[in-house]
C-alpha positions, -999 to 999 in steps of 0.1 A, spaced: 0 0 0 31 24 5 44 19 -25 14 23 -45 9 56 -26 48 65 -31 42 60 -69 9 79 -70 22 105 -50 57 106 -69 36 111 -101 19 144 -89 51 160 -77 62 154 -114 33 166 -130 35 196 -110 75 201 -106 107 192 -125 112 222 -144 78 240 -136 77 279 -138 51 280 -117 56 292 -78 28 296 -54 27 318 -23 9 300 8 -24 316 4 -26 304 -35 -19 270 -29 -40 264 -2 -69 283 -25 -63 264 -57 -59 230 -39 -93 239 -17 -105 248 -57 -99 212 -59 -108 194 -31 -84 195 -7 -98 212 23 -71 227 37 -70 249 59 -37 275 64 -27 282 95 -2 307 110 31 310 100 61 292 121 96 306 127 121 290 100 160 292 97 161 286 61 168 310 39 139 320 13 112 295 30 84 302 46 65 274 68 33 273 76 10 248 97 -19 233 78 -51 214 90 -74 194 72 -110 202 75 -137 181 81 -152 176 49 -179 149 65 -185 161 97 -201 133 124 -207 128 159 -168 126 160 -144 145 135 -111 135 125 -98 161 147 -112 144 176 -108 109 166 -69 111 160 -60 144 180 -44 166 156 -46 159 117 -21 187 104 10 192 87 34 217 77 34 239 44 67 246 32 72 272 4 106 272 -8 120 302 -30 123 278 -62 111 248 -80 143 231 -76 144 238 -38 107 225 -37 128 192 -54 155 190 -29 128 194 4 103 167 -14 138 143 -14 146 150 22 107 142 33 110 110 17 133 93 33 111 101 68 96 69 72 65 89 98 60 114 71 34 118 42 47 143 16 27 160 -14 46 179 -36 31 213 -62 63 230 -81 74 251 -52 50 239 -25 54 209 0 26 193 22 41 174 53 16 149 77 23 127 98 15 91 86 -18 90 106 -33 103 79 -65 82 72 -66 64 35 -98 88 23 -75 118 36 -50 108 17 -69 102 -16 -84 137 -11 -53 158 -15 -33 135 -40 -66 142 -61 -66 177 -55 -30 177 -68 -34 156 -95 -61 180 -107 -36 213 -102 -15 194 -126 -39 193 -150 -51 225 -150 
């Protein structure tokens, strides 16, 4: 199941990187991957010692709310947004989230999605979708 995510994720970071001149601030990938299907929601901004990168956190929302949302059920369903200056830094970040074995990593040109790997399968299918449709835009 990993690896068929790996491959289906590696293939959205391709469509939407290698080479792209595209670049996204926070606030327009969160809106064109919400445009999507996504349901992300940004958060605040978080200190960062990298030079040209901003990071953000990011929290799913509850696009089938129940007696019990995700939120609840798992404690904290977010991740980090990680805008880098370029599309080739956006390469090198993707690389390094990789090789975390905890970490699920989506990938748009300049923009990186981080969550921990208690993502739920729907969740999951939900922004690789959302990507896959940016890439085809």
């Amino acid at each position: 199941m990993r690896a068929l995510m790996a491959a289906t994720l590696s293939s959205c970071a391709a469509l939407l990187g290698c080479g792209s001149e595209r670049a996204f601030t926070a606030e327009e990938f969160v809106a064109e991957a919400n445009r999507n299907g996504a349901g992300l929601n940004l958060g605040s901004e978080l200190a960062s010692d990298r030079e040209a990168t901003e990071l953000h956190t990011v929290e799913l929302a509850d696009l089938e709310p129940g007696p019990a949302s995700s939120l609840e059920e798992q404690g904290h369903v977010g991740g980090t947004l990680t805008i880098t200056a370029t599309d080739e830094a956006g390469a090198a970040e993707y690389e390094r989230c990789e090789l975390a074995v905890s970490l699920v990593c989506y990938r748009a040109a300049n923009a990186l999605l981080f969550f921990e790997d208690a993502l739920r399968p729907d969740e999951r299918a939900r922004i690789a979708g959302a990507l896959r449709a940016m890439a085809s835009e």
